[in-house]
C-alpha positions in Angstrom: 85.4 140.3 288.4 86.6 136.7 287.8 86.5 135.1 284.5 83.0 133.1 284.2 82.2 130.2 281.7 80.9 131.4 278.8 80.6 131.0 274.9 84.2 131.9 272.8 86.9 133.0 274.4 89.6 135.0 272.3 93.4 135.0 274.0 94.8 138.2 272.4 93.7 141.7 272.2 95.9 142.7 269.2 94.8 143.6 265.6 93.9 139.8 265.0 91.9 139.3 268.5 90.4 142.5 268.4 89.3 142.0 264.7 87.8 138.6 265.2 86.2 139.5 268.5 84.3 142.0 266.4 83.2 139.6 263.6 82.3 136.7 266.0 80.0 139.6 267.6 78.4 139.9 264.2 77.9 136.4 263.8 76.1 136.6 267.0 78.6 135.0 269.4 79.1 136.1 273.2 82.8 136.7 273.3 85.2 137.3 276.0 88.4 138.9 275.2 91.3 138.0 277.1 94.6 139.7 278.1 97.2 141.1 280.5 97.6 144.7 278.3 95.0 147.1 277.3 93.7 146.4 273.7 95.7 147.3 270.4 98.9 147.7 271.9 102.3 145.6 270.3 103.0 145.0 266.7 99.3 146.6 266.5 100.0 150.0 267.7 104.0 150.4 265.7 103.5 149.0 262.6 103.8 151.0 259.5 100.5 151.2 258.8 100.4 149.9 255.8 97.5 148.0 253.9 100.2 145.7 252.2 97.6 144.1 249.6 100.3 143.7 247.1 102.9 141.4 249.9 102.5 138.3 248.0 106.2 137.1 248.4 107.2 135.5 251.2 109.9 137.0 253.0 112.0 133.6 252.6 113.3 133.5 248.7 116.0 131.9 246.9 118.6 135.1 247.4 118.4 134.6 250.9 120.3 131.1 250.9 123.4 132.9 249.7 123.2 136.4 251.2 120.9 135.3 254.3 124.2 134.1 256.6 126.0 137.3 256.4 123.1 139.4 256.9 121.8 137.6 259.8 125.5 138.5 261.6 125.3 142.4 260.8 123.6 144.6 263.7 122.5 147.1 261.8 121.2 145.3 258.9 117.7 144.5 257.8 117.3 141.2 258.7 119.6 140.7 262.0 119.6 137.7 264.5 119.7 139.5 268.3 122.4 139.3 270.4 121.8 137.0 273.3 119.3 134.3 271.0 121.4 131.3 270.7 120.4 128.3 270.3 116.6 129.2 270.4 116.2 130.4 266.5 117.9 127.3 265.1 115.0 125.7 264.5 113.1 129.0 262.7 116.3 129.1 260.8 116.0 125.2 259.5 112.5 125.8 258.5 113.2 129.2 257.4 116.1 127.8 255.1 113.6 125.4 253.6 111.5 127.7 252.6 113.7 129.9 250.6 114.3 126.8 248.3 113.0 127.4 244.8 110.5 124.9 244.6 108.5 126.0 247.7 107.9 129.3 245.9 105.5 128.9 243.6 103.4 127.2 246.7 103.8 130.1 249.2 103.0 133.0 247.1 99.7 130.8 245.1 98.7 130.7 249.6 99.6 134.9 250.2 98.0 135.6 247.1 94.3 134.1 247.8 93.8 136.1 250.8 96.1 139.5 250.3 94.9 140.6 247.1 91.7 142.3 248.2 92.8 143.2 251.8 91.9 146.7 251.2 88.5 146.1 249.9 88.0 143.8 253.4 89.6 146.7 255.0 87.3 149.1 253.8 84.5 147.5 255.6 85.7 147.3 258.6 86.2 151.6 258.2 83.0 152.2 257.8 81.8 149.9 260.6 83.7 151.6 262.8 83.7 154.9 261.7 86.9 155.5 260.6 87.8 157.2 257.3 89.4 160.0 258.6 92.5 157.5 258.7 92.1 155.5 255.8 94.6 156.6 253.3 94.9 155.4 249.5 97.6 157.2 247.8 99.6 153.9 246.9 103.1 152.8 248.0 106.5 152.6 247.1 109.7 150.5 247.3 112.9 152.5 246.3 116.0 151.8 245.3 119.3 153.0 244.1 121.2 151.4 241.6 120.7 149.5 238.3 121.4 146.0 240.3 118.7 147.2 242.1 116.4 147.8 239.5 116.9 144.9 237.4 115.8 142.9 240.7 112.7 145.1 240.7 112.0 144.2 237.5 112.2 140.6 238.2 109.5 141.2 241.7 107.0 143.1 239.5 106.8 139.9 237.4 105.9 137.9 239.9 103.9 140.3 241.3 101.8 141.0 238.4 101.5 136.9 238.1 99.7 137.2 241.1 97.2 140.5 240.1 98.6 142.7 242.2 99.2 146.3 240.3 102.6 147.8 240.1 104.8 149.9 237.4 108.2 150.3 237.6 109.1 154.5 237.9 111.6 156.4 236.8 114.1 158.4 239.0 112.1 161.8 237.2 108.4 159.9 238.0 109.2 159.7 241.2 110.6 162.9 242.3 106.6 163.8 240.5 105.4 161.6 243.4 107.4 162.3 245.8 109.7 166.0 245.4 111.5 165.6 248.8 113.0 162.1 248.0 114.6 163.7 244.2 118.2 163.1 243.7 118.3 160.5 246.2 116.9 157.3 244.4 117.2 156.3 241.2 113.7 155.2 240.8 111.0 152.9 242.5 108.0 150.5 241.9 104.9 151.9 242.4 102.0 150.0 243.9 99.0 152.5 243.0 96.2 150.6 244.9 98.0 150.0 248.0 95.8 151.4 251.0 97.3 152.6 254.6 96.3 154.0 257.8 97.3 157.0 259.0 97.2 156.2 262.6 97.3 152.0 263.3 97.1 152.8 267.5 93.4 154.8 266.8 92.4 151.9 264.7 92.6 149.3 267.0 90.8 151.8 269.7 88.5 152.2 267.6 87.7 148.8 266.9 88.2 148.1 270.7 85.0 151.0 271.5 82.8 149.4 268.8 83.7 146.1 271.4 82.4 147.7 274.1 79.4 149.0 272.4 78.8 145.8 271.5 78.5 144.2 274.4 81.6 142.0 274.9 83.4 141.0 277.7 86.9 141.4 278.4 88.9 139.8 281.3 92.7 141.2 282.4 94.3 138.3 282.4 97.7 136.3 281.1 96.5 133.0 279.8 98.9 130.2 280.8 97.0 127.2 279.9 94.3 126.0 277.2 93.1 123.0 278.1 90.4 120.9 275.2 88.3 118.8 277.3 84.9 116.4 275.8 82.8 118.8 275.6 84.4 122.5 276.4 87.6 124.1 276.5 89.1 125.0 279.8 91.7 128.5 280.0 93.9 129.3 283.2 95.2 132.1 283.7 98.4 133.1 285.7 96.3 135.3 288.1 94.5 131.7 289.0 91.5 132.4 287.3 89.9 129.3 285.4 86.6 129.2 283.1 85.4 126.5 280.1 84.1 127.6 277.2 82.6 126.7 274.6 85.8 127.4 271.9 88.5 128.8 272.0 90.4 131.5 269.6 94.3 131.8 270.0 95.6 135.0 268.6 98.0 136.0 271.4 101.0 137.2 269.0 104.5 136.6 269.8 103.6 135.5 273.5 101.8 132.2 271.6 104.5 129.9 271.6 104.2 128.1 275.0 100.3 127.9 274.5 101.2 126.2 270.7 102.9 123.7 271.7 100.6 122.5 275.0 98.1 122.1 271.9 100.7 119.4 270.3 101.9 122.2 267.9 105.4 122.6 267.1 105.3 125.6 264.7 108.5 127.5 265.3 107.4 130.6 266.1 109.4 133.6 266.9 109.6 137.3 267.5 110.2 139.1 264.7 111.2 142.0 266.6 110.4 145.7 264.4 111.5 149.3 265.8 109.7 152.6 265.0 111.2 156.4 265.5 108.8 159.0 265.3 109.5 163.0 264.1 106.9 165.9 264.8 106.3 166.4 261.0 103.6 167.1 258.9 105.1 166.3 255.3 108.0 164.6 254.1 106.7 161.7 252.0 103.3 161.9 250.7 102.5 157.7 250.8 104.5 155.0 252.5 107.9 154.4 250.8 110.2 151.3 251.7 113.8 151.0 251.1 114.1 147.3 250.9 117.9 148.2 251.3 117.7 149.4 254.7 114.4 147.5 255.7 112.2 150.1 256.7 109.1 152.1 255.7 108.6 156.0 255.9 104.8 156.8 256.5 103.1 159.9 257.2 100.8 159.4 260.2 98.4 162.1 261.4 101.1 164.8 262.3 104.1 162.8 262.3 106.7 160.6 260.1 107.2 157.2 261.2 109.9 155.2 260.2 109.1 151.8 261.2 110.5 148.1 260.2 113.5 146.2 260.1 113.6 142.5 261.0 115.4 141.4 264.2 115.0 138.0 264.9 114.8 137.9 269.0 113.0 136.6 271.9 110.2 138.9 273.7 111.8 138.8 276.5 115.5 140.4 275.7 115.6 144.3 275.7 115.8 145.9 272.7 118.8 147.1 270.7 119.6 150.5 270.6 121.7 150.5 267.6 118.6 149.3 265.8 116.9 152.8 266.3 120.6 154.4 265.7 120.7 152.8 262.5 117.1 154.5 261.1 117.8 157.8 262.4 121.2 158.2 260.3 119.5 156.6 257.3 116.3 159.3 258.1 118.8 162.1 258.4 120.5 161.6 255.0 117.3 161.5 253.4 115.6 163.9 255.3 118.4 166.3 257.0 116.1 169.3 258.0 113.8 166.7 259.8 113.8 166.9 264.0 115.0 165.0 266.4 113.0 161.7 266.9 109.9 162.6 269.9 109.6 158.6 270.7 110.5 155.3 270.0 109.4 152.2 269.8 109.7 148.3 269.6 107.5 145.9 269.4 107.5 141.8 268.2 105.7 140.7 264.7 104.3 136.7 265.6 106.6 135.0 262.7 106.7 131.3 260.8 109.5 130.9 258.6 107.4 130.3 255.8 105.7 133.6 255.8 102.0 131.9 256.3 100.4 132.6 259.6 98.8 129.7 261.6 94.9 129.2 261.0 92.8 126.7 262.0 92.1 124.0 263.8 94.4 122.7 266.6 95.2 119.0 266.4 94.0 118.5 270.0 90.1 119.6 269.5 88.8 121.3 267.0 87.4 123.5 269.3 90.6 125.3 269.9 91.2 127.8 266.8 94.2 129.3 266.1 95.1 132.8 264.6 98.8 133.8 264.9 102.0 134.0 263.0 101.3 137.0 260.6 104.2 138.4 260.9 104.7 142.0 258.4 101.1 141.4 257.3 99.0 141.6 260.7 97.3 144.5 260.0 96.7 143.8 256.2 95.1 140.4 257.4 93.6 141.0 260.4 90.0 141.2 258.3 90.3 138.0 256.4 91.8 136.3 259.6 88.4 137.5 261.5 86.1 135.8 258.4 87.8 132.7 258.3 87.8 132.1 262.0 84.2 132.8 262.2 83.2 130.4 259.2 85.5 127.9 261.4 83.8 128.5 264.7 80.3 128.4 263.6 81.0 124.9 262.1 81.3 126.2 258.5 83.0 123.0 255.7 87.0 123.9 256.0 87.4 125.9 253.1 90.3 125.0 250.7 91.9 128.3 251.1 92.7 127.6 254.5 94.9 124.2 254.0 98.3 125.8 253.3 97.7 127.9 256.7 97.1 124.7 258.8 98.6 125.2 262.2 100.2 121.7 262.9 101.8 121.9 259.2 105.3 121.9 260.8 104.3 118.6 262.3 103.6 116.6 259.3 
């Protein structure tokens, strides 16, 4: 079947399309989900499954202007450019340079702090409406490290942290070998973020939320959206196949693949793929919670009978094939940690929708206000996926423009 007129139309079936299909549904919108790959699948299905309520920093800070240039240049490193970019993450980089300068701070983690901080309580909601608590895990989360340098810079996150009401204690190497016995000896201690929530399986999630869809009633078109055109009255989408419809609205959460469809609606974010890697090992225990190593830039969370060591930041395009050395680099750092655990069963990589100031892109787009945008989220899809879904509802149904939402505006890198 073609795509027929109709309502909203939402171009993404990822956490964030799939989340506010399901709340527009509620509200009692007729939907139409739109998009070349079965639902869930991406950043959506890879992602360390964590419920990341206490993220309130931005991932551009001050210590990045000094050590950012050399890290950028080393493969294996946490935050790597990809070979093969060029010229194409200059302008991420300017605006991601800006946004490490001290005086933007204060401003970016005020705008992740009034929509993170209760991501789990939004996220328990959408559990129970779809049925899901045999993969909703609360055990807390941790962020290691290794040397007194180290720890004097955790000391210095947890104050901001804290600043912001998220919950966190600083452990020692003996509290957390209490926590977690198969990581003693190898760190000297960690913070601890007891109300941190995660799932134990992101992939059955998303299906999950993608049934409750189809019980519901929506409809869902295969297609790649090329073109979203605001017109007087409606809003007309093309798609490569040559289908064409109008719709009422329209909701853009299409991820990485957003960029092209940005700036035909006069924005000129500088989005890019923030491209993450995951190994997977047939295990049933080896951490108990999710623990990061900010050092190597990866989590380690047990999923329904597995370990998945998922993360890293590579900035590249979605088009370049991934970089083996990437998933080299977390199975030597899993093996010294973890040296009885087997060989890796599959792999993964998928790109994370980034802005270079951390905030994703909500709102209205310049050209109509009928064209709502939902993308950029970058390591906090999942964890916002909920709040995303509300605020784009109160949007579409012609809700006052709540305050919240003004540091998110999409066209901010125009002004």
């Amino acid at each position: 079947m073609g795509l027929e007129r109709g309502d909203i139309a939402v171009v993404g079936a990822g956490v964030i399309g799939l989340m506010t299909s399901l709340s527009l549904l509620d509200a009692g919108r007729s939907v139409t989900l739109i998009d070349p790959d079965p639902p869930g699948q991406g950043a959506s299905f890879g992602n360390a499954g964590v419920i990341a309520n206490y993220g309130v920093k931005p991932l551009a800070e001050p210590s990045l202007l000094l050590t950012g240039p050399g890290l950028l240049f080393k493969k294996d490193g946490p935050l790597a450019i990809q070979p093969g970019l060029g010229r194409a993450v200059i302008p991420w980089l300017t605006q991601f340079a800006r946004a490490c300068l001290p005086w933007h701070q204060e401003r970016l983690q005020k705008a992740l702090a009034s929509v993170i901080v209760d991501a789990d309580a939004r996220w328990q909601d959408v559990i129970h409406r779809v049925d899901a608590s045999d993969e909703w895990q609360r055990k807390g989360c941790l962020y290691v490290f290794a040397d007194a340098r180290s720890r004097r810079q955790a000391e210095r996150d947890a104050r901001v942290r804290k600043r912001w009401g998220v919950a966190c204690e600083l452990l020692s190497e003996a509290e957390l070998s209490q926590l977690e016995p198969s990581l003693s000896g190898r760190f000297t201690g960690a913070t601890f973020f007891p109300d941190a929530a995660a799932l134990s399986d992101p992939g059955a999630i998303t299906q999950a939320i993608a049934l409750e869809l189809l019980r519901s009633g929506i409809k869902s078109h295969p297609g790649k959206v090329t073109k979203i055109y605001p017109l007087d009255e409606s809003v007309e989408v093309r798609c490569a196949e040559g289908d064409c419809a109008r719709f009422e609205q329209v909701v853009l959460a299409a991820g990485a693949h957003s960029q092209g469809l940005l700036q035909s609606l006069g924005i000129s974010a500088p989005l890019i793929s923030e491209r993450g890697y995951h190994l997977e090992y047939e295990a049933t225990l080896a951490v108990n919670r999710p623990v990061c190593s900010i050092a190597h830039g990866f989590y380690v969370s047990p999923m329904t009978g597995r370990i998945r060591a998922a993360g890293t930041v590579e900035l590249g395009g979605v088009t370049l094939p991934p970089s083996n050395h990437r998933w080299e680099a977390i199975d030597r750092t899993m093996r010294a940690w973890f040296p009885e655990l087997p060989e890796a069963h599959s792999r993964w990589m998928g790109h994370r929708p980034s802005t270079p100031d951390s905030l994703p892109l909500v709102g209205s787009a310049p050209a109509s206000d009928r064209v709502l945008c939902a993308v950029g989220h970058g390591h906090v899809g999942m964890t916002l996926a909920p709040w995303t879904a509300d605020a784009i509802v109160g949007l579409a149904n012609g809700a006052s423009t709540d305050p919240v939402l003004h540091p998110f505006r999409p066209h901010r890198f125009n002004e």
